[in-house]
N, C-alpha and C positions, 0 to 999 in steps of 0.2 A: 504494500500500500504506500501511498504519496499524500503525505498531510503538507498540507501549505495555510503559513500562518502571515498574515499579511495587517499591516499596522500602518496608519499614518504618519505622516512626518510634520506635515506643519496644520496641525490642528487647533493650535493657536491661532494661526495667523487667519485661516480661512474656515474655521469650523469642522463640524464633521461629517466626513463626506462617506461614510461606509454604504449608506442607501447606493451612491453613483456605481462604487466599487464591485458591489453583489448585480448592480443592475449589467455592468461591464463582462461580469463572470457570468451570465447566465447561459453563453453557449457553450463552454466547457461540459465534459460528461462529468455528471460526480458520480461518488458513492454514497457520499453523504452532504448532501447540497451547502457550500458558503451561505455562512450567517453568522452574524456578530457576534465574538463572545463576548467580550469584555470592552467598555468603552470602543476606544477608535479603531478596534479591533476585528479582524473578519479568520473564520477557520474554515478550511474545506477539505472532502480525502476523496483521493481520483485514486483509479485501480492500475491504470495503466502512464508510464513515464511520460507518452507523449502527449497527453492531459496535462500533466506536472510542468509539463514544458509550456502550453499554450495559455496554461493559468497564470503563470508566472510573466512573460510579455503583455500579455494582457494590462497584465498589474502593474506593470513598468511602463506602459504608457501613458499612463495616467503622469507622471511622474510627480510622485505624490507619497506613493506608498513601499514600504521595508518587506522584502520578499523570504522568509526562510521557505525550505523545503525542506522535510523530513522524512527520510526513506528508512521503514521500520512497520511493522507486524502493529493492527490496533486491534481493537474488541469490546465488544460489551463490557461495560463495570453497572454497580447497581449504583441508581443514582442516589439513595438512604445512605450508603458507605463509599463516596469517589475514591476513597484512598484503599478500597478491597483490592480483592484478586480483578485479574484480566480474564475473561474470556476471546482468547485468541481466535479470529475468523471468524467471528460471532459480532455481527454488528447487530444492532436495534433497529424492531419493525418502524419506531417512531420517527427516527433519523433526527435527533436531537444529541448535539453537541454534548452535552451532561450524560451522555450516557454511554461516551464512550472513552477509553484509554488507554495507552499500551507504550512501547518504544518508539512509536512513528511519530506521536506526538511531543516526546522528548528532544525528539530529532530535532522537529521542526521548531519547537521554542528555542531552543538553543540558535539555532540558525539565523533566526528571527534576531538576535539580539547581536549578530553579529555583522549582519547584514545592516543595523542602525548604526554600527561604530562611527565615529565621526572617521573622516578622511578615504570612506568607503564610498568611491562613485559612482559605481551602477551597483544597486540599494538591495543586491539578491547574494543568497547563502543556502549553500545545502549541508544537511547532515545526513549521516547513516551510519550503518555496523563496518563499511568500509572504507575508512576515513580518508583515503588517500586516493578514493577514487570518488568519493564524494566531494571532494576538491579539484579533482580535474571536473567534475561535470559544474561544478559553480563556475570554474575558468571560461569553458566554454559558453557558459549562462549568461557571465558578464560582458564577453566581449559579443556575443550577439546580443545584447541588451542594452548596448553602447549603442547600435544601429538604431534600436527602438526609439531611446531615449532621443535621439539628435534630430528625428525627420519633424517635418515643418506642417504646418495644417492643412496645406495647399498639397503635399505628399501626401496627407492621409486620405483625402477626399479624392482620390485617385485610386490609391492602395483597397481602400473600401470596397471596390467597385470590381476587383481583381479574385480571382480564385486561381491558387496554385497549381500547373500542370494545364490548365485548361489554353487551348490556343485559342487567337483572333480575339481576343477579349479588347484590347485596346484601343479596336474601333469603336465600338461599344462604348466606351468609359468615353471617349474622347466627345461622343456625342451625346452623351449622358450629360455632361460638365459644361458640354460649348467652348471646349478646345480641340487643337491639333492632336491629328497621333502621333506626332513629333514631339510635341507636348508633354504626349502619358509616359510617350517613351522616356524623355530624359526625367519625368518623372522617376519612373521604374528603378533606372540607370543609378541618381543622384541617392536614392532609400537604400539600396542594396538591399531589394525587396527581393531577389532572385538568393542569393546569398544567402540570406537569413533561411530563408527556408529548405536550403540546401544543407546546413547547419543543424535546423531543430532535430533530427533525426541522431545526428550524432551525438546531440547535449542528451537524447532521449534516453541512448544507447548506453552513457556510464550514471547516467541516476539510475536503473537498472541494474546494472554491476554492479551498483555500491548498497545491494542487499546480500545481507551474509548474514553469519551468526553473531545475533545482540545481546550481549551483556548488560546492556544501558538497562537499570530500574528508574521507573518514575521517581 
C-alpha cells in the first residue's frame, strides 16, 4: 500500500485550502479516498505506485502543499483503542481514516515532515522498509516535480487538454484555446510535458521496490 500524507504550507498566509486539494485529488484511484485528518491536513492510500505517483504531482501543482509518501503494509485498528493491534490487509467497510493503521502510515508521516524541512525545494518525500531505495524514488519524485512546479498557467491550459500517448491531439487543443498548433507545440516542448510522463513510470517503478520487510512500529 501507498499512504500519502499531504499538509499545507502557507496557511497563514492564505487560509485553508484542503476542500481545493481533495477537490484536485479526486481523479486518483484510492483505496481509501483523501480527506482531512487533522487541521490543514489531507491523508489518502492508493494500492498501486502509479497512483502514488499521480497523487503526488497533483499535489505539487498546487504548489502549496508538503508531499510524504509512505510505502508500508496498513489495516484495520479498532477505532475505541487507535493504539491496538493492526489488522494487516484488512481495511474498513466504512473507509474512515480512524480506523485504520499500520507501517505505511508511519512511513508517510515521517516523510511528510521531511518533505517541510526548510531548504527542501520541491516539497515531496518518500519513506518505506527500503530506505535506500525509497530515496532514489523521492530523487526521481523531485526532479520531475521541479517540471510540475515551474510550468506557467498558459502551459497548463494546454496540458489540460492533452492525454498521454494519444496522437493528433494538438489540433484539437489549438482550437479549443484559439491558438496555433505551433503554439500547443512549443507549449508541449517549453513543460516537458513528454518527459514527465516518460519519467512517472520509472518514479513508479522504485516506490515499488522500496516494499520489503518492516520493522517500523507505530
Amino acid at each position: 500500500m501507498y499512504v500519502l500524507t499531504i499538509n499545507q504550507r502557507d496557511s497563514r498566509e492564505v487560509g485553508d485550502m484542503v476542500h481545493d486539494l481533495l477537490r484536485a485529488l479526486r481523479p486518483v484511484r484510492t483505496v481509501l479516498p483523501f480527506q482531512r485528518s487533522v487541521g490543514d491536513e489531507a491523508i489518502g492510500i492508493v494500492a498501486d505506485p502509479a497512483s502514488a505517483v499521480d497523487a503526488a504531482l497533483r499535489a505539487l501543482r498546487e504548489r502549496r502543499w508538503n508531499v510524504g509518501i509512505g510505502v508500508g503494509s496498513v489495516g484495520a485498528v479498532d477505532p475505541a483503542d487507535p493504539d491496538g493491534p493492526v489488522r494487516p490487509g484488512a481495511l474498513p467497510d466504512t473507509q474512515e481514516l480512524r480506523e485504520v493503521g499500520g507501517p505505511g502510515l508511519v512511513h508517510a508521516r515521517r516523510a511528510v515532515e521531511e518533505a517541510a524541512k526548510a531548504g527542501v525545494r520541491v516539497p515531496v518525500s518518500v519513506g518505506g522498509p527500503d530506505a535506500e531505495t525509497a530515496a532514489q524514488a523521492e530523487a526521481v519524485l523531485r526532479l520531475v516535480g521541479q517540471l510540475v512546479l515551474t510550468r506557467t498557467e498558459a502551459e497548463w491550459a494546454v496540458l489540460d487538454l492533452l492525454v498521454p500517448g494519444v496522437r493528433g491531439q494538438q489540433k484539437l487543443a489549438a482550437a479549443e484555446l484559439g491558438i496555433t498548433v505551433q503554439a500547443v507545440s512549443k507549449a508541449v516542448q517549453r513543460s516537458f510535458w513528454t518527459e514527465e510522463h516518460a519519467c512517472r513510470p520509472a518514479a513508479a517503478r522504485l516506490l515499488g521496490l522500496a516494499e520489503g520487510p518492516d520493522t517500523t512500529r507505530p
